[in-house]
N, C-alpha and C positions, 0 to 999 in steps of 0.2 A: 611587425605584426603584433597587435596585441594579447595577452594571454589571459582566456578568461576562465577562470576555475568552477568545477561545480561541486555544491554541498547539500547535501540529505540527508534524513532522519532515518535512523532504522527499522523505522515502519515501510521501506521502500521492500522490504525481504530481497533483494540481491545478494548472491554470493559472497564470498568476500576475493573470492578468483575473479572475479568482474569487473569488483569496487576495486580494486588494486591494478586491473588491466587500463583499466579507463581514467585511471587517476581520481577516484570518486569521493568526496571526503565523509565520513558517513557519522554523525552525531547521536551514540545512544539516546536512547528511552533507555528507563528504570523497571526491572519486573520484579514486585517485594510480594514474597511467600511468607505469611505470618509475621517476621522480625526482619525476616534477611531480605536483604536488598539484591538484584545481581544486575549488573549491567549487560544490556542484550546484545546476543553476538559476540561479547565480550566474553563472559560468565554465566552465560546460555545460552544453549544452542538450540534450536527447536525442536531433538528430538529428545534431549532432557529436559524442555518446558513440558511438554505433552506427557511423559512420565511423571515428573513431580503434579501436575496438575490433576492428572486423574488418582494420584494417591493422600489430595490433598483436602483437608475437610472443608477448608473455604477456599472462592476463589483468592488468586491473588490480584494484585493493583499496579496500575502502571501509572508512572508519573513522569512526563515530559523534560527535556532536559532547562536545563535554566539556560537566562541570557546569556551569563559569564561562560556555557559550553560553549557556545556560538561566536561569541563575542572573541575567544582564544582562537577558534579554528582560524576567525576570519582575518584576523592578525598574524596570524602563522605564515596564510597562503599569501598573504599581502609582505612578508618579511622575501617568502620566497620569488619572489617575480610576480605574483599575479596583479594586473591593474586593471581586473573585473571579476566580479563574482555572481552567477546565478546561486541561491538558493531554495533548493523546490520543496516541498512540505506535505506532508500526511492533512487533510482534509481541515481545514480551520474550524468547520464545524463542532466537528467531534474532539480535537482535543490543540492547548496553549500553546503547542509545539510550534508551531506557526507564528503566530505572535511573538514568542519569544526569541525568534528567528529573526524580527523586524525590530525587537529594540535593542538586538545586539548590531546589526543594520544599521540602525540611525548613530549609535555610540561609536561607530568605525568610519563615519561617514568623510571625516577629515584624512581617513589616510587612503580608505579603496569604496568604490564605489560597489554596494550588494544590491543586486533585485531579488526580492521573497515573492518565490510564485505558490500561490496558493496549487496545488492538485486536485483539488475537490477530490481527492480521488485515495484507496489505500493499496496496501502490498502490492502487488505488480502490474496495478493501473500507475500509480508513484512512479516505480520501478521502471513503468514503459518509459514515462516522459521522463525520467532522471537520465536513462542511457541513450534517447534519443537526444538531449540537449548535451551530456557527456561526445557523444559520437559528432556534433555538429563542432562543439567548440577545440575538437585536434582537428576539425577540416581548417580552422581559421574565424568560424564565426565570431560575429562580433555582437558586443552587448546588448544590443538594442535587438535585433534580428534572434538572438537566443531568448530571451525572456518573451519576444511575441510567438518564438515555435512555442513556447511552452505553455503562455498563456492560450493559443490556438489546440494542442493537443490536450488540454485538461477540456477543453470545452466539447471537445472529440469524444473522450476516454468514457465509455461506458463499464459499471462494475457488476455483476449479481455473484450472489451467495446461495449454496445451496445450505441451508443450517441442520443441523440432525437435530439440535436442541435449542429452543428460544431461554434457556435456564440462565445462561453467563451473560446473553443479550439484557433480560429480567432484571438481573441482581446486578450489573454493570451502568445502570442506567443510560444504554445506550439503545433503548428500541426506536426512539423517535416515531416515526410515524407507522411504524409498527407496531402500536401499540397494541390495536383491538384484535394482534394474531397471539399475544400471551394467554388468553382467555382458553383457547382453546389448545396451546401447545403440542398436549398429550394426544393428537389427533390429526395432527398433520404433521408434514416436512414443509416447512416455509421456503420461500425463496423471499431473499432481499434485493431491494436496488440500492444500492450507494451512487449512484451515476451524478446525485447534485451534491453528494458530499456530504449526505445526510442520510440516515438506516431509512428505508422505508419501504414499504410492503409493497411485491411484485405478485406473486403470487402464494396460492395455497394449495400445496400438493398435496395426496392422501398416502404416498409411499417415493421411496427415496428414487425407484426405476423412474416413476412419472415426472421428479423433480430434476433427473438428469434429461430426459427426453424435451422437457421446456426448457432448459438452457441451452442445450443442440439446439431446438427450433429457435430460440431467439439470435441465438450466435448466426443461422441461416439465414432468417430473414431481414438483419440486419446486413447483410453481404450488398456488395465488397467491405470486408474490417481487415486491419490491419493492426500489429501490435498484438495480436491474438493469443493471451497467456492462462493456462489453468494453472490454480494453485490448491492446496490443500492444508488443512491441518491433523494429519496423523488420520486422514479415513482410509480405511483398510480396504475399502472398492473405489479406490481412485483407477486403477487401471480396469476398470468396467467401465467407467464416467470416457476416458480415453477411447477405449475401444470403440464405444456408442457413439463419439464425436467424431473419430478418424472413419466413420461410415458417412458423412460427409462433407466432413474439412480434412484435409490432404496435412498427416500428422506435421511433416515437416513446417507447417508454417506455425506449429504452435508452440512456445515456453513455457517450462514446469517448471515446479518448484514449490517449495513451503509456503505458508501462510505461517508467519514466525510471531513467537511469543506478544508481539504489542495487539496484534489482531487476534490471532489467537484467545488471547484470555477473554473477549467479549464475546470472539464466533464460534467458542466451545472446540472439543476434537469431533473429527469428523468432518467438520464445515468443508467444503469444493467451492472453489469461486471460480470466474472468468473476467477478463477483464479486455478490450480490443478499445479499438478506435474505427469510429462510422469516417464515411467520406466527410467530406468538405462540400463550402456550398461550390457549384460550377461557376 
């Protein structure tokens, strides 16, 4: 049987009780506070991002791991048995992490064969498809058949954000086609789509009840989904957001969790996301 290992960036926001159950190989990002650099998950954890950041006068920066991270893992897992590699990725859009995934990919091409799957997708849309392709490949799957589930579930994986503040979106230069909701920031709660992999404006809410009630309604009218995860960064009415959803999705089929430092620094504290997967065609 062959064995084919999986690799991801810590923009996936998983556990590390998860990444370690499922064998998950997990390649920092960089989160640097003025001088200092800290590797994420590593030397941050997301509930001292969120502390340092809101006592921090600028934001800070994130910066994608290089080839040579990739390039080592993917040698490592090829020393250890492995003679296939999926590697799935934080959105190519938004950031090199991906790329760099694919030229450390081509440079190992001579000893193990790696597929780089784009996610279009962040934090626990990622996370969905990284532990659905992790869970396939201990059934036995094999390489060809893993890289199409995951090509197939990123093309699924829908994402919205509930944002409290467009400010880290602003100064992050990450609004995309969200642009013409900066204007007015101080005036609404934005909701974003990330669903193509790219920031773009879903809607415009005028309070943060109205902006959870239109993700409950999205999350519904998109039904049957599956893969169905909230995540948050440090908002202190996450279990209102819960509560308002578990009045029409049945709590147990949903995943919580952080939205950790690499998302974080663009979707501010506060931010509540969702992230699920629509059917398929019939």
């Amino acid at each position: 049987m062959s064995t084919v290992r999986i690799v991801t960036d810590s923009a996936c926001d998983l556990e590390e009780a998860v990444t370690d159950q499922w064998g998950i190989t997990v390649i920092p990002l960089i989160i640097t506070f003025g001088d200092t650099p800290l590797v994420d998950r590593e030397e941050l954890s997301p509930e001292d991002f969120y502390r340092r950041m809101a006592a921090a006068e600028e934001l800070p920066t994130t910066a994608a791991p290089s080839p040579g991270s990739f390039e080592e893992a993917f040698r490592a897992l090829a020393a250890d048995g492995a003679d296939g590699i999926v590697c799935i990725n934080l959105s190519h859009e938004l950031s090199v992490t991906g790329p760099a995934a694919q030229t450390a990919a081509a440079a190992v091409a001579d000893v193990v064969d790696v597929r780089c799957v784009d996610s279009r997708s962040l934090t626990s849309g990622l996370g969905s498809i990284v532990l659905e392709a992790a869970r396939a490949a201990a059934d036995g799957a094999g390489l060809d058949d893993l890289e199409a589930r995951c090509n197939d579930l990123a093309e699924r994986t829908r994402m919205f954000g509930a944002i409290d503040t467009m400010e880290n979106l602003r100064k992050g230069g990450r609004v995309g086609g969200a642009k013409a909701m900066v204007g007015t920031m101080l005036s609404i709660k934005p909701i974003v789509d990330v669903s193509s992999g790219r920031v773009e404006e879903a809607a415009r809410t005028r309070t943060r009840r109205r902006s959870f009630v239109w993700l409950r309604d999205r999350i519904v009218a998109d039904e049957p989904v599956t893969h169905l995860c909230v995540v948050h960064g440090a908002a202190a009415d996450i279990d209102d957001f819960l509560a308002l959803l578990g009045e029409a999705v049945d709590p147990d089929r949903i995943r919580t969790g952080w939205i950790g430092p690499v998302i974080g620094t663009h979707a501010g504290q506060g931010v509540i996301g969702v992230t699920y997967a629509v059917a398929g065609d019939s």
